[in-house]
MDAnalysis code that builds the backbone (N, CA, C; Angstrom):
import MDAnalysis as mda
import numpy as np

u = mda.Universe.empty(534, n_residues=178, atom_resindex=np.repeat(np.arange(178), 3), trajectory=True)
u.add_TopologyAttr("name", ["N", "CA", "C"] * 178)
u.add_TopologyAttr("resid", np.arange(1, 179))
u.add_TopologyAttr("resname", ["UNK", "UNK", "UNK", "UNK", "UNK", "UNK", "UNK", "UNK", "UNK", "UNK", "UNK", "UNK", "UNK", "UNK", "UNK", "UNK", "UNK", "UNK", "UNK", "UNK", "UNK", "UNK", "UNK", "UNK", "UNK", "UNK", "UNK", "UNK", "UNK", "UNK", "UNK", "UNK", "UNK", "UNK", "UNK", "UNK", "UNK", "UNK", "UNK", "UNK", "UNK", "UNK", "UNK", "UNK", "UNK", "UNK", "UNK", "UNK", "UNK", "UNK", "UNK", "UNK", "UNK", "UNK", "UNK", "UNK", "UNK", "UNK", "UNK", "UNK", "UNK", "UNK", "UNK", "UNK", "UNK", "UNK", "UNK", "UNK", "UNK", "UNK", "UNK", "UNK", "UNK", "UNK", "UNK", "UNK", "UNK", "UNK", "UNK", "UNK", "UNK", "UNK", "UNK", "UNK", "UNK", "UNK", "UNK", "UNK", "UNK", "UNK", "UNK", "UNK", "UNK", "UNK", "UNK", "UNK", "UNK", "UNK", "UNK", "UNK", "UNK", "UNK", "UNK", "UNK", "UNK", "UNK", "UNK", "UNK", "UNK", "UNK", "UNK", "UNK", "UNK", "UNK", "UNK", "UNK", "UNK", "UNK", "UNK", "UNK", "UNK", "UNK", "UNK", "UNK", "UNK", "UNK", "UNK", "UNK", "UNK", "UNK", "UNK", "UNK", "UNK", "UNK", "UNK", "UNK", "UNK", "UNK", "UNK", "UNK", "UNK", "UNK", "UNK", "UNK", "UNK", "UNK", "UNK", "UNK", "UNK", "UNK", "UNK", "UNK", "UNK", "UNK", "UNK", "UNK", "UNK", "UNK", "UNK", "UNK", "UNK", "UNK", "UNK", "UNK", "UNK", "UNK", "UNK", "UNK", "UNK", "UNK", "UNK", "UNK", "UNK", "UNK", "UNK", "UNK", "UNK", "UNK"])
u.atoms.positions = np.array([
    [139.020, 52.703, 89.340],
    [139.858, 53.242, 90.395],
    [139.545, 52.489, 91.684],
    [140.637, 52.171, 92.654],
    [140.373, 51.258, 93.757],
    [140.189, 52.048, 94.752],
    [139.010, 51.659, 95.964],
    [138.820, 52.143, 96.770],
    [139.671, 53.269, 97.532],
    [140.679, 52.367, 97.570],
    [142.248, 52.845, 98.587],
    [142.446, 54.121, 97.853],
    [142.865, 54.270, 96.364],
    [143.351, 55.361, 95.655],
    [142.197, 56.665, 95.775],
    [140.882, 56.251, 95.654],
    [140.256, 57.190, 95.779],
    [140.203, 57.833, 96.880],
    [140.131, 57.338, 98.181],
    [140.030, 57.421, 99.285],
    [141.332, 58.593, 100.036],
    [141.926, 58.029, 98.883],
    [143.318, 58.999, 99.311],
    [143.718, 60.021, 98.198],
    [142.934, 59.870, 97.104],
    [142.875, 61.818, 96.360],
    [141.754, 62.482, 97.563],
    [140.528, 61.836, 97.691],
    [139.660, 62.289, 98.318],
    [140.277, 62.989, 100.081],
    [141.181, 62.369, 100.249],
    [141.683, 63.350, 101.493],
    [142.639, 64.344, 101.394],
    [143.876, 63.905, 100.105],
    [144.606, 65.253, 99.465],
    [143.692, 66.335, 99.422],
    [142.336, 66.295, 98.729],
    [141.798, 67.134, 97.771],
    [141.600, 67.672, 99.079],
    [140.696, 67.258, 100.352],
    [140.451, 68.197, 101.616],
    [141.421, 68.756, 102.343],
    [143.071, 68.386, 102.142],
    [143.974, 68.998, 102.606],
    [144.235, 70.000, 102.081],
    [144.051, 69.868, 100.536],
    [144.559, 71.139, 100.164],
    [143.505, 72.237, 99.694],
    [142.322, 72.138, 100.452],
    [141.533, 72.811, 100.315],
    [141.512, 73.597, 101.895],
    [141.978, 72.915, 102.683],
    [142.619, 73.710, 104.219],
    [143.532, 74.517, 104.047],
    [144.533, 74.014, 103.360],
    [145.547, 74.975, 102.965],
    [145.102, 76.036, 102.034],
    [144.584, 75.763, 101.259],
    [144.240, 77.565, 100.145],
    [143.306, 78.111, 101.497],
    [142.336, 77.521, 102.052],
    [141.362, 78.598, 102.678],
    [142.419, 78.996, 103.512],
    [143.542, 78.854, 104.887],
    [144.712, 79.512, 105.297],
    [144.988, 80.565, 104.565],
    [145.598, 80.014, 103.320],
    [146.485, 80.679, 102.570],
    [145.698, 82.045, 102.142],
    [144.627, 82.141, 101.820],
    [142.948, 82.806, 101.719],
    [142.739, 84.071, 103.088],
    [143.068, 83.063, 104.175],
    [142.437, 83.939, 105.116],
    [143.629, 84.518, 105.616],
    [145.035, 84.583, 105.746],
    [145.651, 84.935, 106.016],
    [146.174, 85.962, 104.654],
    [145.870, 86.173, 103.729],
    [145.738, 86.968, 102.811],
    [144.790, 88.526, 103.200],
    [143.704, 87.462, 103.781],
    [142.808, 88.651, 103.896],
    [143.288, 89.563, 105.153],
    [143.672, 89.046, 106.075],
    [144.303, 89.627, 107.219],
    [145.628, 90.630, 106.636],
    [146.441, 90.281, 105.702],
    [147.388, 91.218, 105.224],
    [146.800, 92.629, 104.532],
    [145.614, 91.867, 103.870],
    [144.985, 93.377, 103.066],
    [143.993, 94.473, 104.417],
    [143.533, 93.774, 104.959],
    [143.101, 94.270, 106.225],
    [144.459, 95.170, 106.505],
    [145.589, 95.061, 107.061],
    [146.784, 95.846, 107.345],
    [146.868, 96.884, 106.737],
    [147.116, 96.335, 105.383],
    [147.462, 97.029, 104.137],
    [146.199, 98.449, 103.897],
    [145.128, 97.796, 104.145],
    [144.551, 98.960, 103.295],
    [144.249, 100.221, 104.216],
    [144.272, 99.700, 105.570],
    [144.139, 100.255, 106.799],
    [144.961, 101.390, 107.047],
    [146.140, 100.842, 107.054],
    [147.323, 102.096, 106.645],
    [147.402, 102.653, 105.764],
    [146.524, 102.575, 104.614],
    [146.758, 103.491, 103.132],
    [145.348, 104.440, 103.703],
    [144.731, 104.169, 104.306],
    [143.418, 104.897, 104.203],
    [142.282, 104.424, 102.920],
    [142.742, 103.203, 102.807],
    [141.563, 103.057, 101.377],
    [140.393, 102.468, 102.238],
    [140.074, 103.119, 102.679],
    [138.315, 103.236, 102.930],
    [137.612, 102.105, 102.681],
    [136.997, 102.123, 101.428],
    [136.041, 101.316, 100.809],
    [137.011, 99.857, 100.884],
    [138.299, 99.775, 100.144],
    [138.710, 98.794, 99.906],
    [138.545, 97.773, 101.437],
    [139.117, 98.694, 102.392],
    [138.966, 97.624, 103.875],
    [137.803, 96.835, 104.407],
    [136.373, 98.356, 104.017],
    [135.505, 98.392, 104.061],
    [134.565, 96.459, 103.590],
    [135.184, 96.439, 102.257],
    [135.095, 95.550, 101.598],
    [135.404, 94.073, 101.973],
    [136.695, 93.946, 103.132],
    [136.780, 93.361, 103.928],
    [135.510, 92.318, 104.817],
    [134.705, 93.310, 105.317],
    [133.719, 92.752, 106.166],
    [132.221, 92.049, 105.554],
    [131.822, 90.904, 106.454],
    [130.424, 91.031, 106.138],
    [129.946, 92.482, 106.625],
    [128.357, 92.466, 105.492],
    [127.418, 93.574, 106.521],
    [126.878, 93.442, 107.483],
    [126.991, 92.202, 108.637],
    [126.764, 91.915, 109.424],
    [127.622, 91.703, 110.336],
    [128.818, 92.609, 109.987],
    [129.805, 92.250, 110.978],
    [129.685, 92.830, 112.334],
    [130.358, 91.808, 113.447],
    [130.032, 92.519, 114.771],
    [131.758, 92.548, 114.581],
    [132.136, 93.793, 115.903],
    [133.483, 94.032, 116.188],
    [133.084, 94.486, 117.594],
    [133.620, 93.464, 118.648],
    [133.928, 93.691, 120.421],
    [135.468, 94.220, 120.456],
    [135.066, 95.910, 120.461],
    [136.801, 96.398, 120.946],
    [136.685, 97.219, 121.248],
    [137.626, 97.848, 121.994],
    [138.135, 99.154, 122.537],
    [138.802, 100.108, 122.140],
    [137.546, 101.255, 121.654],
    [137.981, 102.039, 120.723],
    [138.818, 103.231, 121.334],
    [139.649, 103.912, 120.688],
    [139.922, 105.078, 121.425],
    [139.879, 106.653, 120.947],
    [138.720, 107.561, 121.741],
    [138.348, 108.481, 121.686],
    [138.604, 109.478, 121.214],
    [140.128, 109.696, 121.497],
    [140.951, 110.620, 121.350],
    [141.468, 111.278, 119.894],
    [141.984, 112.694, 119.657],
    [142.332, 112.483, 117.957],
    [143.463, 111.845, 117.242],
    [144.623, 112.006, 118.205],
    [145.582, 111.369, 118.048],
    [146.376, 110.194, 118.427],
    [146.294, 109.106, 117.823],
    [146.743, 107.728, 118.262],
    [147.972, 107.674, 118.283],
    [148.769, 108.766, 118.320],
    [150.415, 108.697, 118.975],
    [150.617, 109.244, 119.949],
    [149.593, 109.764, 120.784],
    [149.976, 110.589, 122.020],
    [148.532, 110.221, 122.408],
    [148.664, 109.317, 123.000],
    [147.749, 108.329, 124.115],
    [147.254, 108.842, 125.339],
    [146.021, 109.049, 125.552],
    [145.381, 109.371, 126.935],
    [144.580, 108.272, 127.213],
    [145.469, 107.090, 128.405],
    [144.322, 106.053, 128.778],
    [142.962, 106.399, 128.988],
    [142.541, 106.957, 129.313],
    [141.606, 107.804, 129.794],
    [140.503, 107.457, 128.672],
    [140.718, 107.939, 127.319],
    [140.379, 107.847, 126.430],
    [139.492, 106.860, 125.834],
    [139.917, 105.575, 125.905],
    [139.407, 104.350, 125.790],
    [138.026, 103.787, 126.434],
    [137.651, 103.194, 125.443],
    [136.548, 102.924, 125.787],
    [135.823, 101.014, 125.577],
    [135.264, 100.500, 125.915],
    [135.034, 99.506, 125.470],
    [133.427, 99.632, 124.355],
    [133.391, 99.003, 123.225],
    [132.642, 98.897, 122.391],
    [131.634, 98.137, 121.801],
    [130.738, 97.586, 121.170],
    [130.418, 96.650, 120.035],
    [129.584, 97.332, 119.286],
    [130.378, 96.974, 117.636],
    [130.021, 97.550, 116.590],
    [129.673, 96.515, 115.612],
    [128.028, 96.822, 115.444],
    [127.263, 96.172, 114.305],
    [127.140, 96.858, 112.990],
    [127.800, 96.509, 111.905],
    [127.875, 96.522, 110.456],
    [128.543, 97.625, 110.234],
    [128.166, 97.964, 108.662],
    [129.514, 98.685, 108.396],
    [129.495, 100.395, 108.263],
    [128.230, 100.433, 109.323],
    [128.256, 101.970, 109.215],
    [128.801, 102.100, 110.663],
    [128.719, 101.050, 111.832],
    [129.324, 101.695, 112.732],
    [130.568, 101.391, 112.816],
    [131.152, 100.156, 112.296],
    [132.354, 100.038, 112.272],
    [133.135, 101.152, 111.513],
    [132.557, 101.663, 110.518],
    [133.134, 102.885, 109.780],
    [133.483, 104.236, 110.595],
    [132.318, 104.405, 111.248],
    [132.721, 105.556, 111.923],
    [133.379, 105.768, 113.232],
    [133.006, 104.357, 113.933],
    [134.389, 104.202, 115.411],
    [135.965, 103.722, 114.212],
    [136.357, 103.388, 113.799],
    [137.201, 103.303, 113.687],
    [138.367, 104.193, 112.369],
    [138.142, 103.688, 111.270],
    [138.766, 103.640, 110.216],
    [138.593, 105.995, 109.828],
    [137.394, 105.800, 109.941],
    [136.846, 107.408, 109.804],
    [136.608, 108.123, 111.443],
    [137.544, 107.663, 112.574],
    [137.306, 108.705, 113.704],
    [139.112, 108.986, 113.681],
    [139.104, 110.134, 114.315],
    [139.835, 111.204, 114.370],
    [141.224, 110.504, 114.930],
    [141.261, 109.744, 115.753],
    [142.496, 108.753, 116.187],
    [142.883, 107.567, 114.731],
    [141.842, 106.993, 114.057],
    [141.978, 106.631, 112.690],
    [142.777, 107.324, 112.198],
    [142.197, 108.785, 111.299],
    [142.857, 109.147, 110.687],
    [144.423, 110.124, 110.907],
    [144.152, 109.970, 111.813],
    [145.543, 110.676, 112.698],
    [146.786, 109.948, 112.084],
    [146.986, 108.654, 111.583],
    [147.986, 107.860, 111.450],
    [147.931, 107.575, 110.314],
    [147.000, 107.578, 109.475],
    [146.761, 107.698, 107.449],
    [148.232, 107.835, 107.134],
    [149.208, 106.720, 106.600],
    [149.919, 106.994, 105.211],
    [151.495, 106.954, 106.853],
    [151.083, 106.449, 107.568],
    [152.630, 106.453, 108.475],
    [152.325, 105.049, 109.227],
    [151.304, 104.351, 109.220],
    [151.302, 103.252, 110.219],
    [151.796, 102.008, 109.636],
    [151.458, 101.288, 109.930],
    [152.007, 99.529, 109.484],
    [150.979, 98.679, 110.738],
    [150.221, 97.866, 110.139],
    [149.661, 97.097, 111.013],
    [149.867, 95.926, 110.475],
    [150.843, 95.103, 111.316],
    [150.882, 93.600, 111.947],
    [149.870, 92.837, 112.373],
    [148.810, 92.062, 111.356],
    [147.855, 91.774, 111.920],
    [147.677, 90.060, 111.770],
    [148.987, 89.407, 111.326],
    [148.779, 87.979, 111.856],
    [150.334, 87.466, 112.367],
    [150.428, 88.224, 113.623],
    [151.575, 87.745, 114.386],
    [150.799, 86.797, 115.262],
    [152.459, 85.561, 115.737],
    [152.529, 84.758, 116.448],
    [151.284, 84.713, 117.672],
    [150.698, 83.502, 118.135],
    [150.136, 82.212, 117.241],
    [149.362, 82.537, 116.434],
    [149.195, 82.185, 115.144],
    [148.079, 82.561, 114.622],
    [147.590, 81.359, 114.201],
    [146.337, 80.899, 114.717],
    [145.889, 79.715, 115.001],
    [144.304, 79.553, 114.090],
    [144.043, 78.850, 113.364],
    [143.103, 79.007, 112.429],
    [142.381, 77.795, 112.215],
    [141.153, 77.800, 112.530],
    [140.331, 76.961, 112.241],
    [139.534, 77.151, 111.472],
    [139.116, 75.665, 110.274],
    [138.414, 76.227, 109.440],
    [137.594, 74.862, 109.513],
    [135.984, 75.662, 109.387],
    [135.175, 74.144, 109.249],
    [133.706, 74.909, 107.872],
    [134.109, 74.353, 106.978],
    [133.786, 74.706, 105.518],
    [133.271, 76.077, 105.524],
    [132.346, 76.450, 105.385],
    [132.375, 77.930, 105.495],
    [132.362, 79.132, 106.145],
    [133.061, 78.743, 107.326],
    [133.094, 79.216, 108.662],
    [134.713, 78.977, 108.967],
    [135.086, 79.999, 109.595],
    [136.502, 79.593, 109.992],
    [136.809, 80.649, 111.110],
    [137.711, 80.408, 112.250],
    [138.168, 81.708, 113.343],
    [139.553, 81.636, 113.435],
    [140.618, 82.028, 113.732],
    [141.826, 82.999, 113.607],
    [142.069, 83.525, 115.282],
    [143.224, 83.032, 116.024],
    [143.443, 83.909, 117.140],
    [144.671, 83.904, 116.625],
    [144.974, 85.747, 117.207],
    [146.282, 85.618, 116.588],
    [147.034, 87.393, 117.442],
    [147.985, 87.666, 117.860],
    [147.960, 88.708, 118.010],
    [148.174, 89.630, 117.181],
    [147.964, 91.091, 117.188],
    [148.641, 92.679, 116.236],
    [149.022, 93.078, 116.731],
    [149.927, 94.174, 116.076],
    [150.438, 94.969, 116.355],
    [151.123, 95.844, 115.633],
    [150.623, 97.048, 115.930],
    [150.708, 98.618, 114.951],
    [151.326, 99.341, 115.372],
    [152.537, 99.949, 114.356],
    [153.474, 100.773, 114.832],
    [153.167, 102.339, 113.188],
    [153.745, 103.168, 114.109],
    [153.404, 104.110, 113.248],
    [154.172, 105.323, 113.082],
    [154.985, 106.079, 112.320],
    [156.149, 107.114, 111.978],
    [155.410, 108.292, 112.659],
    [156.146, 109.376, 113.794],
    [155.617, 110.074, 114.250],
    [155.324, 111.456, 112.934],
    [154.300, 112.436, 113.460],
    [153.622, 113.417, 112.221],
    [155.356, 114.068, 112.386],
    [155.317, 114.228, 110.695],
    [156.241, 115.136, 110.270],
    [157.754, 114.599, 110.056],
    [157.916, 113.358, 110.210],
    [159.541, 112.981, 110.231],
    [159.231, 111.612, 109.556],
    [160.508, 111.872, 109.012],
    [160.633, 110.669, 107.618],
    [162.219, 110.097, 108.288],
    [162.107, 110.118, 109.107],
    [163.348, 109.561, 109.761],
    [163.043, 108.253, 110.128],
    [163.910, 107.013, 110.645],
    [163.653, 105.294, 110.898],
    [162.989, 105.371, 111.896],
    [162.766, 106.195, 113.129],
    [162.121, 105.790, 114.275],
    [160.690, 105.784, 114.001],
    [159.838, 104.988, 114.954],
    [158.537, 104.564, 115.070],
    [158.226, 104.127, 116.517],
    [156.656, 104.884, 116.160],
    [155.827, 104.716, 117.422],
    [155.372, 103.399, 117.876],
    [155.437, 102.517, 118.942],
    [155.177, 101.260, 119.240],
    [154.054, 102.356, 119.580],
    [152.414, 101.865, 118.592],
    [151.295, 101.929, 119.173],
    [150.359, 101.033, 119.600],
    [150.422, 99.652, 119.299],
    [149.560, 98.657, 120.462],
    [149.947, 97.398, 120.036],
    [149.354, 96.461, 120.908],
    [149.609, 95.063, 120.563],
    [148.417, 94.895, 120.679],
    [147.726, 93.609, 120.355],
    [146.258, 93.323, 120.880],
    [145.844, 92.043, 120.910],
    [145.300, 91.325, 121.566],
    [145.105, 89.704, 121.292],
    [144.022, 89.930, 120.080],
    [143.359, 89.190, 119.290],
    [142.458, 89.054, 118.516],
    [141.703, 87.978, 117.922],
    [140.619, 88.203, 118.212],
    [139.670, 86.714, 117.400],
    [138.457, 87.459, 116.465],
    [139.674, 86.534, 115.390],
    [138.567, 86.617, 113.880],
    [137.365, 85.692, 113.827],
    [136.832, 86.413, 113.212],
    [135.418, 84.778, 112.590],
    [135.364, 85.677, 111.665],
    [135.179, 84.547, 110.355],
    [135.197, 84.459, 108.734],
    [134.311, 83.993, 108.438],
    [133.712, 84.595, 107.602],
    [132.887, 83.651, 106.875],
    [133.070, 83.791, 105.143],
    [132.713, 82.374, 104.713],
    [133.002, 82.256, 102.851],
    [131.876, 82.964, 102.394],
    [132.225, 83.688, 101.343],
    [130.394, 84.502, 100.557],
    [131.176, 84.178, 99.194],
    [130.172, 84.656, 98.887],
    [130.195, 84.299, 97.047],
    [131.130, 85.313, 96.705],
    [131.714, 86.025, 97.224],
    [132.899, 86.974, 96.960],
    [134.280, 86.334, 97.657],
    [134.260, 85.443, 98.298],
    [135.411, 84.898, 99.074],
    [135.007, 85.116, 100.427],
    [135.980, 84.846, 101.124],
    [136.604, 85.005, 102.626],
    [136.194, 86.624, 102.661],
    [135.266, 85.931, 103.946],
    [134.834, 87.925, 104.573],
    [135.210, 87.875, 105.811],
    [135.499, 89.255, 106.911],
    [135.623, 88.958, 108.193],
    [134.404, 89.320, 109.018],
    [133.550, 88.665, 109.845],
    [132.399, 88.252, 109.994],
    [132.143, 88.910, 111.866],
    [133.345, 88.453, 112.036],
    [133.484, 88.911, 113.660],
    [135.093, 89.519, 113.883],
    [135.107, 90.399, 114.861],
    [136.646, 90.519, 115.160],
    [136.494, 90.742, 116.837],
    [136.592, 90.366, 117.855],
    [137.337, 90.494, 118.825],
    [138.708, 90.963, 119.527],
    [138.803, 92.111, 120.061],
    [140.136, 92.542, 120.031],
    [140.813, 93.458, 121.210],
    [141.217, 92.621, 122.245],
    [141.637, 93.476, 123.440],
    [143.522, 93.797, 123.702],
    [143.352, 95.273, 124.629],
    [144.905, 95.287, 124.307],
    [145.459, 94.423, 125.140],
    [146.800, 93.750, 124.742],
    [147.472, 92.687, 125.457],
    [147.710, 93.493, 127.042],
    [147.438, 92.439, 128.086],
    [147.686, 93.163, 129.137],
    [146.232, 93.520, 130.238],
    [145.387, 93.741, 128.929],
    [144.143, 94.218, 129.767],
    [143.312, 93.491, 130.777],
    [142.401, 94.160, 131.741],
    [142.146, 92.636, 132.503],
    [141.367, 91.140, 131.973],
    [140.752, 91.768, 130.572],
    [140.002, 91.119, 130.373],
    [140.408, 90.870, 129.078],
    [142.189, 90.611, 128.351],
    [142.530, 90.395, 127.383],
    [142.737, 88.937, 126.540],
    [142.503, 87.707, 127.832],
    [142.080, 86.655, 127.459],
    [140.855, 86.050, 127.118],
    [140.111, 86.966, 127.888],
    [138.368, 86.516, 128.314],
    [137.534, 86.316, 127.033],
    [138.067, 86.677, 126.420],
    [136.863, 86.917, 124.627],
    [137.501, 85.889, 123.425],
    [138.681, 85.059, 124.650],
    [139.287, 83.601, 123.450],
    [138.296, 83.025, 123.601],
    [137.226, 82.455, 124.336],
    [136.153, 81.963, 124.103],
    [134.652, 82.055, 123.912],
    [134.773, 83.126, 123.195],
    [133.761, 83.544, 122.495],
    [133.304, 83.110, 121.820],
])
């Protein structure tokens, strides 16, 4: 085989190894959505390293369709017992179980990957059917800028870091360079 030919599977093969890890991590960001709104617990859970940090602003309150700024708080949550209980298992969490939809790799979603490490800015945004009506309308409940960090484990693509402020806030750009 001649230099040239090898030289050039050898850069296919790294292209399309950019593309599955994308294709990979933007997968994982859908099941993140997905499982979030079903309430599957463990499955989201499953999502993270155990070392995951999460910088966000949680909110206090029980119900995440009837908003008290007030409420909010700024956060950081190390692994998966505190991420469990500020978010997915507190009372504004489960307030929205089985009616939300989270949008979690809208426009730019910008992804860098350098072999087993990769980060993701990208915005969300979660909308959610108010309690009791099965009718088309829905709650616009947030947008948020967001920065992922991934990391590869012997199980795949984990999410390692999340960064996540609401669009708007004063300090909703400040944590792109983190």
């Amino acid at each position: 085989m001649s230099h040239d030919l090898a030289s050039a599977i050898e850069s296919l093969e790294r292209r399309i190894g950019l593309l599955e890890d994308e294709r990979d991590l933007r997968a994982l960001l859908a099941y993140y959505g997905f499982y979030v709104d079903h309430g599957l617990i463990e499955e989201w859970m499953s999502l993270f390293t155990e070392d995951i940090v999460w910088d966000y602003v949680v909110y206090d309150g029980d119900d995440l369709t009837t908003i008290d700024p007030s409420m909010f708080r700024k956060v950081r949550l190390v692994g998966h017992d505190d991420v469990r209980a500020a978010t997915i298992m507190s009372a504004g969490g489960q307030s929205i179980f089985g009616r939300s939809q989270h949008h979690m790799d809208g426009p730019p979603a910008v992804f860098q990957v350098d072999g087993d490490r990769a980060i993701c800015r990208s915005y969300a945004v979660v909308y959610a059917r108010p309690k009791d009506s099965y009718g088309p309308e829905l709650s616009f409940m947030s947008i948020t800028m967001n920065r992922w960090n991934f990391r590869r484990t012997a199980d795949g693509w984990k999410i390692s870091g999340l960064w996540r402020r609401r669009l708007g806030s004063d300090d909703s750009a400040d944590f792109l360079t983190v």
